[in-house]
N, CA, C and O atoms as a GROMACS GRO file, in nm:
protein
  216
    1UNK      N    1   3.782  -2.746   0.029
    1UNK     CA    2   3.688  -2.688  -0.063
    1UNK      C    3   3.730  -2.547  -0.098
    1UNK      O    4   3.768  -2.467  -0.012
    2UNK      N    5   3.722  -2.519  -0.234
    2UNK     CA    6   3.777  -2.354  -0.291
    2UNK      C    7   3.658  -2.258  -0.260
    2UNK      O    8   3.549  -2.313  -0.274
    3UNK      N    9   3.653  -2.152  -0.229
    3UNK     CA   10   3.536  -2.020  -0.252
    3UNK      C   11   3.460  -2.058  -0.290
    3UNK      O   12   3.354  -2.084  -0.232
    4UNK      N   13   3.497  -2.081  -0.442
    4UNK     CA   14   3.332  -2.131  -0.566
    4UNK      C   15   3.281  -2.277  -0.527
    4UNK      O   16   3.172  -2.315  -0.569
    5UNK      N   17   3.372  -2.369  -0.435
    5UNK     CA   18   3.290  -2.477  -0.454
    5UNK      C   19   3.179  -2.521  -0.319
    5UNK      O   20   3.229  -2.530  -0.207
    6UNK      N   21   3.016  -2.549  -0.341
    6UNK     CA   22   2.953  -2.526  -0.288
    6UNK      C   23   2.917  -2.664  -0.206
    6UNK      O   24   2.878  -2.669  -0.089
    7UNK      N   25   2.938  -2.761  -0.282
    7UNK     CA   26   2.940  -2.914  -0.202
    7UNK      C   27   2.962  -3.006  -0.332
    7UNK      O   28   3.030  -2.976  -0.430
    8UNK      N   29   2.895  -3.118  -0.312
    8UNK     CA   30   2.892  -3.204  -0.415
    8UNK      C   31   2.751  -3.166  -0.475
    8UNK      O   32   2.658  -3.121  -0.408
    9UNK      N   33   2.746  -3.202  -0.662
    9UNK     CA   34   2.637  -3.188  -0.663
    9UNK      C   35   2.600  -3.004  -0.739
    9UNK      O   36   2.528  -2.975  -0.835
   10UNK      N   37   2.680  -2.916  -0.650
   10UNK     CA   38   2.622  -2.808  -0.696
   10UNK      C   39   2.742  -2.731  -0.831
   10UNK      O   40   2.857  -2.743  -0.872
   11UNK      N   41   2.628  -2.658  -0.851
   11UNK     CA   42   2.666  -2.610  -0.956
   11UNK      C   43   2.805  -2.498  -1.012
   11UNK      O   44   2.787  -2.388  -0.960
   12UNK      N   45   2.908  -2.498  -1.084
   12UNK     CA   46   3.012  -2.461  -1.104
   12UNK      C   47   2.976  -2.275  -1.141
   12UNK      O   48   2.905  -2.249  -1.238
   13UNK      N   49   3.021  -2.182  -1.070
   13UNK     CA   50   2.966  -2.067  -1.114
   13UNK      C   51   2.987  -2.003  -1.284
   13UNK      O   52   2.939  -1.895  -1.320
   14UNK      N   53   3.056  -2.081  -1.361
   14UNK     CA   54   3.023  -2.075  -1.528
   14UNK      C   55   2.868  -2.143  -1.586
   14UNK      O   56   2.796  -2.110  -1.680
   15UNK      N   57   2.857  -2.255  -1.482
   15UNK     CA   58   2.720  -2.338  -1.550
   15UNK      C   59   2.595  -2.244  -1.493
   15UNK      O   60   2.475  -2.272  -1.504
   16UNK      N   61   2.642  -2.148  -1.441
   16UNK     CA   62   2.498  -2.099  -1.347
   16UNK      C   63   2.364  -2.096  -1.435
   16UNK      O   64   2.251  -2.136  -1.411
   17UNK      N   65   2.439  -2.010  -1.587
   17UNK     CA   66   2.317  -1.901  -1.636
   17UNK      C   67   2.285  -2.091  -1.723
   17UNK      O   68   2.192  -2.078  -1.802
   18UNK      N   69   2.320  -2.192  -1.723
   18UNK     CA   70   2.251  -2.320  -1.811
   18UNK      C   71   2.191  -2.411  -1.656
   18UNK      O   72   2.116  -2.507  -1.674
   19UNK      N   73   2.216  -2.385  -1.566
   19UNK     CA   74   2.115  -2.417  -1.488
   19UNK      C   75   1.973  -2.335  -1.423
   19UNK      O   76   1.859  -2.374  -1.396
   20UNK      N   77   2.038  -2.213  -1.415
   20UNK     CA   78   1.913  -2.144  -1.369
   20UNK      C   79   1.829  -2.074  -1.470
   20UNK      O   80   1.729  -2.006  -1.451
   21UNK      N   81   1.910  -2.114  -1.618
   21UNK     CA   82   1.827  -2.004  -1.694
   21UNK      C   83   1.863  -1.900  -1.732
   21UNK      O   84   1.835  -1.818  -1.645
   22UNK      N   85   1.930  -1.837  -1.846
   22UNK     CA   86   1.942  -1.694  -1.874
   22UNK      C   87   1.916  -1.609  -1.780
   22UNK      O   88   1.805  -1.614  -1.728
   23UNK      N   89   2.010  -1.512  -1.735
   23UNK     CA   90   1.961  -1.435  -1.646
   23UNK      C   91   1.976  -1.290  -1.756
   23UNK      O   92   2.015  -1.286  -1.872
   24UNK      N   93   1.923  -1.171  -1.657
   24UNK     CA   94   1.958  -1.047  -1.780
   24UNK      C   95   1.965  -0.926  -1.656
   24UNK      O   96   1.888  -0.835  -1.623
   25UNK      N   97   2.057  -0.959  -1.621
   25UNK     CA   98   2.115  -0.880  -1.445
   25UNK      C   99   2.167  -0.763  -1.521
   25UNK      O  100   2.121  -0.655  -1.486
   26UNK      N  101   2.248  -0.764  -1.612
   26UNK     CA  102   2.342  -0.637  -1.739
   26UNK      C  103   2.244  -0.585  -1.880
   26UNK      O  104   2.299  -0.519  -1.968
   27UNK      N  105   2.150  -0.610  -1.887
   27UNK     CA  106   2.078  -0.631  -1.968
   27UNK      C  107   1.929  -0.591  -1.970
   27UNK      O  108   1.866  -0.652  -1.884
   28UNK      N  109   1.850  -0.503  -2.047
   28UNK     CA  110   1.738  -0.517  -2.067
   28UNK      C  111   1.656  -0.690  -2.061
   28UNK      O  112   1.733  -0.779  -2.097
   29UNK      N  113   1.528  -0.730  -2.024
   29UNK     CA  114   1.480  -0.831  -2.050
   29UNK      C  115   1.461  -0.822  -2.187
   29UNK      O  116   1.450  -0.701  -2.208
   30UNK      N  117   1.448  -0.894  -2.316
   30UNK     CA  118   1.373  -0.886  -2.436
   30UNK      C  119   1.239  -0.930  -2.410
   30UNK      O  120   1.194  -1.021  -2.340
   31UNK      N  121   1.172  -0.818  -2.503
   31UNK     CA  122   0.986  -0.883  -2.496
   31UNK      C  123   0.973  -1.013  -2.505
   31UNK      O  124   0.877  -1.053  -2.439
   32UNK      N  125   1.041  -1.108  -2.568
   32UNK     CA  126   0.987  -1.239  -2.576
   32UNK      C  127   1.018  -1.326  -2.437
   32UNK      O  128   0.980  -1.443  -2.432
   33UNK      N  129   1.091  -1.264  -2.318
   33UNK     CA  130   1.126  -1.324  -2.284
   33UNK      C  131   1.073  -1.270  -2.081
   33UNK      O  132   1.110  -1.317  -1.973
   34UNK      N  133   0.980  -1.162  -2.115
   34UNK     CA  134   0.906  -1.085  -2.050
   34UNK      C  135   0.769  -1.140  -1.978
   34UNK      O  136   0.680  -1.194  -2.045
   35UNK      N  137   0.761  -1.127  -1.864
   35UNK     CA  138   0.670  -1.204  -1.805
   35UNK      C  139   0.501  -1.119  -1.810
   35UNK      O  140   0.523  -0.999  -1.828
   36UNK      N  141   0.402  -1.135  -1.805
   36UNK     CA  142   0.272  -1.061  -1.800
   36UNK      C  143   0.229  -0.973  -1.702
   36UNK      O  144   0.256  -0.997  -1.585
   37UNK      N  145   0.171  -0.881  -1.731
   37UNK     CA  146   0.134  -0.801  -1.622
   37UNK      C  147   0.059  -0.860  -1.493
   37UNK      O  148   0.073  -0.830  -1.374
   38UNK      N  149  -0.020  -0.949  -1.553
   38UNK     CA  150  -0.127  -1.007  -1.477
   38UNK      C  151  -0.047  -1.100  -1.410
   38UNK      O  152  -0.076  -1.099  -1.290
   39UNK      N  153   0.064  -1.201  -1.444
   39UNK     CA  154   0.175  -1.270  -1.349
   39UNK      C  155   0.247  -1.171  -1.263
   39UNK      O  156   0.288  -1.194  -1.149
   40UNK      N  157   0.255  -1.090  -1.310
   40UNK     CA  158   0.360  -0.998  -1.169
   40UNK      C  159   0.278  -0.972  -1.096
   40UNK      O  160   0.300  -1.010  -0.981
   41UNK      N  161   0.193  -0.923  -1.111
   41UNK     CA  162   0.051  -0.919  -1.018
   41UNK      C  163  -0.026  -1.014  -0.920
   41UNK      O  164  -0.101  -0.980  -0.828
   42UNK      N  165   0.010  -1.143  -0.961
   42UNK     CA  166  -0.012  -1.216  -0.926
   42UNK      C  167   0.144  -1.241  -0.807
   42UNK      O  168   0.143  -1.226  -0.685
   43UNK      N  169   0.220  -1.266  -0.863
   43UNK     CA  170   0.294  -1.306  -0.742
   43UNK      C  171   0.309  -1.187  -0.640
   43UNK      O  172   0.321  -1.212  -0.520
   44UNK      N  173   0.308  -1.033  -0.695
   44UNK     CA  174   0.317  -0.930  -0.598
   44UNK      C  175   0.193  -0.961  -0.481
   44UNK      O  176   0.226  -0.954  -0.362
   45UNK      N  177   0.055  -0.995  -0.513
   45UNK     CA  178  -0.059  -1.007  -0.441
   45UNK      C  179  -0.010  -1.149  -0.310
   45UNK      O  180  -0.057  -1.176  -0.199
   46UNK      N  181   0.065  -1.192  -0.366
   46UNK     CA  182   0.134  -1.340  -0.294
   46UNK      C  183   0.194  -1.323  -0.208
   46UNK      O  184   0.179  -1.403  -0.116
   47UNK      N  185   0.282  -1.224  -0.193
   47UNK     CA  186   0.344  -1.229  -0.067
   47UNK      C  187   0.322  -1.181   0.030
   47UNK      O  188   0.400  -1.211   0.121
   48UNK      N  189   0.197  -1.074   0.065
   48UNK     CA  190   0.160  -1.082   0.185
   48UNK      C  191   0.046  -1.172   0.255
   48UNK      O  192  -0.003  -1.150   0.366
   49UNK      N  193   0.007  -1.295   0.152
   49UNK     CA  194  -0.019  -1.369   0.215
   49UNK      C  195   0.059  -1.481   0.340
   49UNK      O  196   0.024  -1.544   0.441
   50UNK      N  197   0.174  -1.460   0.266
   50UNK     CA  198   0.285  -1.592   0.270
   50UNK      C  199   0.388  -1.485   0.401
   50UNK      O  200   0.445  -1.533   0.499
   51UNK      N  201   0.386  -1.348   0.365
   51UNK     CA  202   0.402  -1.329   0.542
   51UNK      C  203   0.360  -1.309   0.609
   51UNK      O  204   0.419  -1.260   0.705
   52UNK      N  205   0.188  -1.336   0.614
   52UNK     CA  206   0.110  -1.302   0.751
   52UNK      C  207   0.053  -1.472   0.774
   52UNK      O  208  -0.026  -1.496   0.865
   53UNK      N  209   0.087  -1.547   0.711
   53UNK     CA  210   0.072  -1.713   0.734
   53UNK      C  211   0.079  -1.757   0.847
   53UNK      O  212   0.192  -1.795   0.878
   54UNK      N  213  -0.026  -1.771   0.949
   54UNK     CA  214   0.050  -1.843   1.038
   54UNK      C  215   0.124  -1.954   1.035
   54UNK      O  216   0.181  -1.992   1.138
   0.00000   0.00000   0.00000
């Protein structure tokens, strides 16, 4: 198996950004493509549930 290859099945590191989705790592997000205040909020409020879980 080479560096890039991850098993069978997974994904080739050119196909990344058509499997996972546009990413914008170099890049401003564009507004259309910008998530809500009230969703970030929402998942920020989420995770200290999910680490004090027993």
């Amino acid at each position: 198996m080479s560096t890039y290859s991850a098993g069978p099945g997974a994904a080739a590191p050119a196909d990344t950004d058509h499997v996972l989705g546009e990413e914008y790592e170099h890049e401003p997000v564009p507004m259309a493509a910008r998530r809500s205040l009230f969703s970030m909020v929402m998942v920020w409020a989420g995770f200290p549930m999910i680490i004090t879980a027993p």
